[in-house]
C-alpha positions as CSV (number, residue, x, y, z in Angstrom):
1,X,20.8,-35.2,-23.5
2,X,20.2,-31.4,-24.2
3,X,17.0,-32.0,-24.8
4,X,16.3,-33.9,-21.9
5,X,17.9,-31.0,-19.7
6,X,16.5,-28.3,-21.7
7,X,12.9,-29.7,-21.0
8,X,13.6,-30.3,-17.3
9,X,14.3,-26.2,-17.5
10,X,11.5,-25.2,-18.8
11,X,9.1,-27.5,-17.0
12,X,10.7,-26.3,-13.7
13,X,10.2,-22.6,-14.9
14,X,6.9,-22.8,-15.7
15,X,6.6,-24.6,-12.1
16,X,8.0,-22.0,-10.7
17,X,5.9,-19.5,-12.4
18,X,3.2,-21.1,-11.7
19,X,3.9,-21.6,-8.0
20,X,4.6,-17.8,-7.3
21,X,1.6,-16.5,-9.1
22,X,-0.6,-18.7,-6.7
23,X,1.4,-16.9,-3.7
24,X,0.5,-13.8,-5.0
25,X,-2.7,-14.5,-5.6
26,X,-3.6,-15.9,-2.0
27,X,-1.4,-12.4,-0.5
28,X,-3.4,-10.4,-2.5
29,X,-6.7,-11.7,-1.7
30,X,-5.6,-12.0,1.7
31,X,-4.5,-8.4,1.4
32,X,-7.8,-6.7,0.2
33,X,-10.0,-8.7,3.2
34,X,-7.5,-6.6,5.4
35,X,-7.9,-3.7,3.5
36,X,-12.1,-3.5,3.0
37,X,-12.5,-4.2,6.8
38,X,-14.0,-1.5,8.8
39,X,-13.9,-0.3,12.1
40,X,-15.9,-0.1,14.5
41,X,-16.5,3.4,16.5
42,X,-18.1,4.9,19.3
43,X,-19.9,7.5,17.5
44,X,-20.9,8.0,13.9
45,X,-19.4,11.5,13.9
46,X,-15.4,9.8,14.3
47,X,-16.1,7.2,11.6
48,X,-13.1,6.6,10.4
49,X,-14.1,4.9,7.2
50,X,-16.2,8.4,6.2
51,X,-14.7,10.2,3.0
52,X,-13.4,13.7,2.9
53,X,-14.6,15.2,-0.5
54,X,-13.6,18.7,0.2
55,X,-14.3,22.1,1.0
56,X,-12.4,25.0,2.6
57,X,-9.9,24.6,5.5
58,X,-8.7,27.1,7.9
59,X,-5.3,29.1,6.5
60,X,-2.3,27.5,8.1
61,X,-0.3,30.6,9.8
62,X,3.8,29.5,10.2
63,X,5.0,31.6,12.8
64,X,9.0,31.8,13.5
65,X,11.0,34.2,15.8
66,X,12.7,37.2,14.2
67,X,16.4,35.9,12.6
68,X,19.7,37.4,14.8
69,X,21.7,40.6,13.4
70,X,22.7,39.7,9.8
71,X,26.5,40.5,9.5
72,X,27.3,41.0,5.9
């Protein structure tokens, strides 16, 4: 009888195994067809598919208002 029950378990496991690597398999192709679509744009300069490989960008200047009197 063990070996009856542990043969059901490992059969089943493997099932299982089996059954959730097809899942991932059909999210993940289902995933990258979402992923490698592109969009469609109004002009060729706002294409938002276009890659940004670098260059120099404007200084970013963080202004803030004076602090109040300290009182130490």
């Amino acid at each position: 009888m063990r070996g009856l029950t542990l043969l059901i378990a490992t059969i089943l496991t493997f099932g299982y195994g089996f059954a959730a690597q097809a899942a991932m398999t059909v999210d993940r192709a289902a995933t990258l067809r979402r992923v490698a679509a592109t969009v469609d744009t109004a002009s060729p300069a706002e294409d938002p598919n276009r890659v940004w490989y670098g260059g120099m960008l404007a200084p970013v200047t963080v202004e803030a208002p004076p602090p109040d009197k300290c009182t130490t």
